[in-house]
C-alpha positions as CSV (number, residue, x, y, z in Angstrom):
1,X,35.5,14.7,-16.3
2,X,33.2,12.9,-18.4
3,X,28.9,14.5,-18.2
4,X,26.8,12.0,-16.2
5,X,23.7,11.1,-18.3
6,X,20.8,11.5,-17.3
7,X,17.8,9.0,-17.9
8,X,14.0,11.1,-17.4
9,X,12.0,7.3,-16.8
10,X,9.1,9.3,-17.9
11,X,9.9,9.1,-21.2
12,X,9.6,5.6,-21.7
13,X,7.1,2.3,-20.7
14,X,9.0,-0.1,-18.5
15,X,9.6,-2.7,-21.4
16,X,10.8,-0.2,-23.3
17,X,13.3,1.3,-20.7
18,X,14.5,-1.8,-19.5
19,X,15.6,-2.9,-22.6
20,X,17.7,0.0,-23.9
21,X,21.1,-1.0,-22.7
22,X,22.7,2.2,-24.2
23,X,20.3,4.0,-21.1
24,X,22.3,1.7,-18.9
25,X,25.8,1.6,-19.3
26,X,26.2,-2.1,-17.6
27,X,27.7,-5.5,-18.0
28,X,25.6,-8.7,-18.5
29,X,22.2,-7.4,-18.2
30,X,19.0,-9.1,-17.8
31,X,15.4,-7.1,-17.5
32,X,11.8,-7.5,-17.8
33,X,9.1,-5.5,-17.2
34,X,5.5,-5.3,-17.4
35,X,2.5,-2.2,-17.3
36,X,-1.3,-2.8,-16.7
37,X,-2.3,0.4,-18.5
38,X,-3.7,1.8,-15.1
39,X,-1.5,2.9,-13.4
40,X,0.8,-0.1,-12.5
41,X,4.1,-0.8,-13.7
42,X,6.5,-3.6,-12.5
43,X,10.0,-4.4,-13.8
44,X,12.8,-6.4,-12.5
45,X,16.4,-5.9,-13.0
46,X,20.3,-7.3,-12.6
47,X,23.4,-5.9,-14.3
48,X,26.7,-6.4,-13.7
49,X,29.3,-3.4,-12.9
50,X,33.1,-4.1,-12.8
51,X,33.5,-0.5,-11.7
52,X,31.9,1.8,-9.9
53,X,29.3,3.4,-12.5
54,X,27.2,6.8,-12.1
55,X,23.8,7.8,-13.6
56,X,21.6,10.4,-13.4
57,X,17.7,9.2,-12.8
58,X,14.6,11.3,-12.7
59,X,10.9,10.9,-13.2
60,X,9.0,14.0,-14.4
61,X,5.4,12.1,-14.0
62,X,3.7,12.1,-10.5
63,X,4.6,8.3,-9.4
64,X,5.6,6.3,-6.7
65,X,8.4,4.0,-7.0
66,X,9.0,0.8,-4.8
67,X,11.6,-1.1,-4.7
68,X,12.6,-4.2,-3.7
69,X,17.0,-5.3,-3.9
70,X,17.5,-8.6,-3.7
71,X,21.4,-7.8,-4.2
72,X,23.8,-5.3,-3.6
73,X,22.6,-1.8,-4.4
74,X,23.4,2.0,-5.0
75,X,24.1,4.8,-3.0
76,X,21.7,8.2,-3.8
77,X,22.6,11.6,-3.6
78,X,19.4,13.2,-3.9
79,X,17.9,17.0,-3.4
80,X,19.8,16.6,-0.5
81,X,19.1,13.0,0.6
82,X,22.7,10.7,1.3
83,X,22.0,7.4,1.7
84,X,22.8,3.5,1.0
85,X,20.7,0.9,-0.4
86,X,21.9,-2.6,0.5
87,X,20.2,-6.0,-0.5
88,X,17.0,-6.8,1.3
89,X,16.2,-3.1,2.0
90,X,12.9,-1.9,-0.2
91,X,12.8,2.0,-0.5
92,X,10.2,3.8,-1.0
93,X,9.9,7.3,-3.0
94,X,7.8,9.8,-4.1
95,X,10.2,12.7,-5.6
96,X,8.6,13.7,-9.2
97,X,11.1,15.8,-11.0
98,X,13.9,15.0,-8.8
99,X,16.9,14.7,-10.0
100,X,18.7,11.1,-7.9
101,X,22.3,11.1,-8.6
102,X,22.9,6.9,-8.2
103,X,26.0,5.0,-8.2
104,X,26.0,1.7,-8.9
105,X,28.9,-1.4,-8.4
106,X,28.7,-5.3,-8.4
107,X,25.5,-7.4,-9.3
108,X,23.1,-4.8,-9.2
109,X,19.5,-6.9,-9.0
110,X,16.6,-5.2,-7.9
111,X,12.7,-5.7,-8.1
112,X,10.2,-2.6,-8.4
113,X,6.9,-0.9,-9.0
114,X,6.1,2.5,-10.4
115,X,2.1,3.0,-9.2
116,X,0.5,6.6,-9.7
117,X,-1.0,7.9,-6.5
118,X,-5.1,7.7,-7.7
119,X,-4.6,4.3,-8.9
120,X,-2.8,3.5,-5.3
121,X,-5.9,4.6,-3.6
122,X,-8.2,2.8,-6.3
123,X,-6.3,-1.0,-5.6
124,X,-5.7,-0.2,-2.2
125,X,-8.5,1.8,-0.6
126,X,-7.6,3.6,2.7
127,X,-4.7,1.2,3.1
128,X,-3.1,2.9,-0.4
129,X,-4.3,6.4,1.0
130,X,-2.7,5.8,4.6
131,X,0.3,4.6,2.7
132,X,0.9,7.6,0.4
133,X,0.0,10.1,3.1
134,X,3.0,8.7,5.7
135,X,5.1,8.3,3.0
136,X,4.8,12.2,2.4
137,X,4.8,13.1,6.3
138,X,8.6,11.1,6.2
139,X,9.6,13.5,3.6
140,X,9.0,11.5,0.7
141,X,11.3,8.7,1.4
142,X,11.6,5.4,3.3
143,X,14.1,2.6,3.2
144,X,13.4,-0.4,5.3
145,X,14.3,-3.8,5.7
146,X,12.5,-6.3,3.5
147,X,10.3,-9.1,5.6
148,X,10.7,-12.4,4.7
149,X,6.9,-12.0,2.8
150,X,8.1,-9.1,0.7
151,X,11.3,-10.5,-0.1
152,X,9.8,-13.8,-1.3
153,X,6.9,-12.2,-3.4
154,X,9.7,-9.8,-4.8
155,X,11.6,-13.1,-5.7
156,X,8.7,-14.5,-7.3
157,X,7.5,-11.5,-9.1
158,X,11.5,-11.7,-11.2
159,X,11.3,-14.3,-12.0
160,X,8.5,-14.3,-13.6
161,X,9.0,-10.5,-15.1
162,X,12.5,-12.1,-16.6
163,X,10.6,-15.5,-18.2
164,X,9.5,-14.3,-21.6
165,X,6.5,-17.3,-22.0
166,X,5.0,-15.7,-18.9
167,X,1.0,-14.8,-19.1
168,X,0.6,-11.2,-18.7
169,X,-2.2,-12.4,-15.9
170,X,1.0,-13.9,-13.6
171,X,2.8,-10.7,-13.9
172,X,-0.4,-8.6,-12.8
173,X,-0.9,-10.9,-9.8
174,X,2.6,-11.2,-8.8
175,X,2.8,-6.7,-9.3
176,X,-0.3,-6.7,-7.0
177,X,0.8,-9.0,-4.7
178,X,4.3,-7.5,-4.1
179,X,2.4,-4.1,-3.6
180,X,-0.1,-5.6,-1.0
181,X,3.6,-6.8,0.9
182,X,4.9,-3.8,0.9
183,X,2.0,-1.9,2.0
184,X,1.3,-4.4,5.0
185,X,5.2,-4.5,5.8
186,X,4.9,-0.8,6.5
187,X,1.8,-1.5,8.6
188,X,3.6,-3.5,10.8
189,X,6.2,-1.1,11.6
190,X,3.8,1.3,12.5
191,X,2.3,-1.0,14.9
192,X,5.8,-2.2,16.1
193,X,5.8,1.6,17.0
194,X,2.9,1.5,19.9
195,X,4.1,0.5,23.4
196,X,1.6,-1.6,25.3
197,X,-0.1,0.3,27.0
198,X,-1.3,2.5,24.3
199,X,-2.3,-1.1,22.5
200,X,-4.2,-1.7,25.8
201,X,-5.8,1.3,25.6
202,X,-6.2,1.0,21.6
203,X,-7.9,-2.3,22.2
204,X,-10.3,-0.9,25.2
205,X,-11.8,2.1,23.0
206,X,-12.3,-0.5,20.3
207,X,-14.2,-2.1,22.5
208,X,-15.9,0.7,24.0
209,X,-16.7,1.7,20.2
210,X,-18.5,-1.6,19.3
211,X,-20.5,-1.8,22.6
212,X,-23.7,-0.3,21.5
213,X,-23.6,-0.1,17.5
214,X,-26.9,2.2,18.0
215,X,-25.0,5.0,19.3
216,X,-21.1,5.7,18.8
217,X,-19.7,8.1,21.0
218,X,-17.6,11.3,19.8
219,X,-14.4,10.8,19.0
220,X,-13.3,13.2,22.3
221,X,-15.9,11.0,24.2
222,X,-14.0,7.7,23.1
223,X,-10.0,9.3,23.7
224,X,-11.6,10.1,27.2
225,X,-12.5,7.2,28.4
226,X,-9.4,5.6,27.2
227,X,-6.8,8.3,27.8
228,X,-5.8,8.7,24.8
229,X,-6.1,12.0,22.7
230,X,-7.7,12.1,19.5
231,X,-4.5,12.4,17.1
232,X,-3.1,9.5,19.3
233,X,-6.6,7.8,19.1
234,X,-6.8,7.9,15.5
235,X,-3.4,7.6,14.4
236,X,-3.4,4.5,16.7
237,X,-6.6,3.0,15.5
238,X,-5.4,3.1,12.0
239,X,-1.6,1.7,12.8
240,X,-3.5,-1.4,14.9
241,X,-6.9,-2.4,13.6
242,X,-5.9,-1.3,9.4
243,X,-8.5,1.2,9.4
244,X,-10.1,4.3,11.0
245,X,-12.6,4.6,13.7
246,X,-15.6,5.4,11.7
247,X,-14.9,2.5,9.4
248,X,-13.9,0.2,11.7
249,X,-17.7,1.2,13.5
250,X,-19.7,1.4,10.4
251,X,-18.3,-2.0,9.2
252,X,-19.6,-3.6,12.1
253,X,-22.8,-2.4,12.0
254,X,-23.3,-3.7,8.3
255,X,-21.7,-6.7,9.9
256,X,-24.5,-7.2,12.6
257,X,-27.3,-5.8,10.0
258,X,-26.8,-9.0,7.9
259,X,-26.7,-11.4,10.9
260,X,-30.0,-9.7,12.0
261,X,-31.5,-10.0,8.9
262,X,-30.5,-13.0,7.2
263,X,-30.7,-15.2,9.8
264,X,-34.6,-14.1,10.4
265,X,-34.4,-12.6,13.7
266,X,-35.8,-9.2,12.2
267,X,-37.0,-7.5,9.4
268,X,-35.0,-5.1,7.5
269,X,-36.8,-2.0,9.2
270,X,-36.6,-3.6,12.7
271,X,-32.7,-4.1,12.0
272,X,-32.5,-0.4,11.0
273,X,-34.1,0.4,14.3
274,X,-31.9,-1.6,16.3
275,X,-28.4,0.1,15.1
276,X,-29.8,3.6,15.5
277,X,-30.8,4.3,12.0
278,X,-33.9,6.7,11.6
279,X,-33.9,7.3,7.8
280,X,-34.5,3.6,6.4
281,X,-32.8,4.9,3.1
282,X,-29.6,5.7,4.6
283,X,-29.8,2.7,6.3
284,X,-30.5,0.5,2.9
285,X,-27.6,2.9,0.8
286,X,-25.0,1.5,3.6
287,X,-25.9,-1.8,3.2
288,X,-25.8,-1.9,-0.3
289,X,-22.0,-0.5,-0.2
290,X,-21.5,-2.6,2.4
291,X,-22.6,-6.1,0.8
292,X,-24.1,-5.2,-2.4
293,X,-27.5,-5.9,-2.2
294,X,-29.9,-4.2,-0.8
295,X,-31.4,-5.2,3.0
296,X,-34.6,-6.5,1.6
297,X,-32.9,-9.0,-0.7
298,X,-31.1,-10.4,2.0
299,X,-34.7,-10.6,3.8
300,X,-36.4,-12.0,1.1
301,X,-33.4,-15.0,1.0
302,X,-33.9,-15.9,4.1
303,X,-37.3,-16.6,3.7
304,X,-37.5,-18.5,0.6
């Protein structure tokens, strides 16, 4: 029985890997690929196989991999994983030095992104570190149905990946914009997973929340009053409004701290004041995050 190779896509930059036919023991083959030097890698794919073909792939470096199949697909054995890809499912993995025994047959085309977890979280924000941390809590792997978003980004991002002539700055925008479907694809499903009345009651404690930006209450204060418990509270808060409940609180604040201040109604200390702030240097370090200036700028603006 002839050894199944195995192909470590560690070892090798996505242009390079994608065009080494000998690694891919296809028919017709077309590739592209592109890396940002940060983090990000994209590449794009399709091969033709008469016959059912095996290959051994693994990635020794700490990555994720998305994928996007436009076309038929593989099925994985993998540390104990058994499943299908079809065409217009994305998967999602996380699986560093894991060994993914894939078969391939028929006209193999597929769109994907390798993206190491710090520069997820650096593109992305919370949305890239609520994305990595449920992809672990699912053990590591998710396949899903592509939306019609994701599927026409992932579209987009070939065929430009496959053109030659195209500027490096088209494949970096398409890369990013493919990521920011995939990550808001898998938002949606986790707010397709709330039933009504939680979202009622989700949408009551945000409410509650923003009523006096002077004074939040406790997290176990706001799950009271809402019945909801915290985890649920949370959880929920994230899945429905993008973000958690302190950021979600604290960006409104800022929000209201400009209105106040650059539309004249009060001076930076009086707007300080009025959200509950006692330290007037906390108060002008949050701003600056916030809008990147400091309050008195703002103040001084709105005056000239």
């Amino acid at each position: 029985m002839p050894e199944i190779p195995l192909v470590d896509v560690a070892g090798y930059l996505p242009p390079d890997l994608m065009h080494r036919p000998e690694l891919w023991p296809a028919g017709p083959q077309r590739s592209g690929a592109y890396a940002n030097g940060r983090g990000l890698s994209a590449f794009a794919s399709r091969s033709e196989y008469g016959a059912p073909t095996t290959i051994a792939v693994m990635d020794s470096e700490h990555r994720l991999h998305l994928s996007v199949w436009l076309r038929d697909g593989m099925s994985v054995d993998a540390d104990g994983w058994r499943f299908r890809v079809a065409g217009q499912q994305t998967v999602a993995g996380f699986m560093p030095g894991a060994c993914w025994k894939t078969c391939f047959q028929g006209a193999v085309h597929h769109v994907g992104l390798l993206v190491d977890p710090g520069c997820l979280a650096a593109l992305a924000g919370e949305a890239g570190v609520d994305y990595f941390d449920g992809l672990r809590r699912d053990g590591c792997l998710r396949i899903q149905s592509g939306d019609a978003d994701t599927l026409r980004v992932a579209r987009e991002l070939d065929a430009v990946l496959l053109n030659p002539a195209s500027l490096g700055l088209m494949r970096e925008v398409k890369s990013l914009e493919l990521l920011a479907c995939l990550l808001l694809a898998n938002r949606r499903q986790a707010q397709a997973g709330l039933n009504s009345r939680t979202r009622e009651r989700l949408h009551a404690a945000r409410e509650r929340l923003l009523r006096d930006l002077a004074q939040a209450p406790t997290l176990e204060e706001l799950a009271a009053e809402c019945g909801l418990n915290t985890f649920a509270l949370k959880r929920g808060f994230k899945a429905l409004f993008g973000m958690p409940v302190h950021a979600l609180y604290q960006r409104e604040r800022m929000r209201r701290a400009w209105t106040l201040i650059a539309s004249g109604q009060m001076t930076a200390g009086e707007a300080a004041s009025a959200l509950g702030y006692s330290n007037f240097s906390h108060f002008g370090a949050a701003f600056r995050r916030a809008h990147g200036m400091l309050p008195g700028q703002v103040r001084r603006h709105s005056l000239a």
